[in-house]
C-alpha angles and dihedrals in degrees: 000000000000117000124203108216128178141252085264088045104055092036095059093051084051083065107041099080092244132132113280148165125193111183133185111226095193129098125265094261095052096043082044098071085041159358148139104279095250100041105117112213122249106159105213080244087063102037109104080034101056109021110090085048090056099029115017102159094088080203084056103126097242126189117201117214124189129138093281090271093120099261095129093043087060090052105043078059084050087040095051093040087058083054101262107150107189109051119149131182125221104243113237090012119241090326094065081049088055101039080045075076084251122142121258111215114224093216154110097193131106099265090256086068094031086056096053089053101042075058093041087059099032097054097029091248110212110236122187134199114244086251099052088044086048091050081045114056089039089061097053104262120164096222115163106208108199115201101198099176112111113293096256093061091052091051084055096058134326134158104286109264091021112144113226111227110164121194119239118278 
C-alpha cells in the first residue's frame, strides 16, 4: 500500500545511505523546468517501459514526485501491480519541495551534469568559444580548461590539456 511522506521525509532517506529510487513522474518537459537535484526522470508514459532498467530490485525504497495531480498516485498503482512493495508519494509534488524552501533544478541532464551547470549559473562560470581558447593559448596565454563529465567520458575526448575534474556521483 502506497504511503504519502514528506519533503523532510524523503530528504532524510536521501541522506541515510540506504537504497533508494526517486524518481520524477512527470513528463520531460515538466521535470525539465524543475526538479530536486536527485530526482531521475521517468516520465508516467515511460514508466512499464523503463522501470526494471532503472530500478530492478521490485523491495528498492522508491519516492514518487509529480505536480500533486495525481500522476504519481496513478504510477505507484502501475508500479504495485508490477510487484514493487515500498512506493511512496511526495506529499504536495515538486511545489511542497520548493515551498520546503528546497532548490528546483532547471535540467534534463543526469545530476553530474546538472551539477556542472547549477555551478556554471551560481558562480558566473566563464565559458570560450574553441577559437578564442585557440587565440588564447598561441599567444601565450595561461587558460585552465576543467572538464568536469564522468571520467570515462573525458578519456573519450576532451580539449586537449584539459584537466579532468568530475564531480561526485
Amino acid at each position: 500500500m502506497t504511503e504519502f511522506v514528506d519533503v523532510e521525509t524523503v530528504r532524510s532517506w536521501l541522506a541515510d545511505g540506504g537504497e533508494i529510487a526517486f524518481l520524477d513522474v512527470r513528463e520531460e518537459g515538466q521535470h525539465g523546468s524543475g526538479h530536486p537535484l536527485l530526482a531521475v526522470n521517468l516520465p508516467y508514459s515511460r514508466l512499464e517501459r523503463d522501470i526494471t532498467r532503472l530500478v530492478p530490485r521490485r523491495s528498492c525504497r522508491m519516492v514518487l514526485l509529480d505536480d500533486a495531480d495525481g500522476v504519481a498516485a496513478r504510477a505507484a498503482r502501475r508500479l504495485e501491480g508490477l510487484g514493487y512493495s515500498d512506493v511512496h508519494i511526495l506529499t504536495g509534488g515538486a511545489s511542497a519541495w520548493s515551498a520546503a524552501g528546497y532548490r528546483l533544478f532547471p535540467s534534463t541532464n543526469v545530476p553530474s551534469k546538472a551539477f556542472a551547470e547549477i555551478v556554471e549559473h551560481e558562480f558566473a562560470t566563464p565559458t570560450i568559444s574553441a577559437a578564442e581558447l585557440d587565440r588564447l593559448r598561441r599567444s601565450g596565454e595561461r587558460v585552465a580548461v576543467l572538464d568536469s563529465r564522468p571520467i570515462d567520458e573525458y578519456e573519450r575526448f576532451h580539449v586537449p590539456g584539459a584537466i579532468t575534474c568530475p564531480p561526485a556521483a
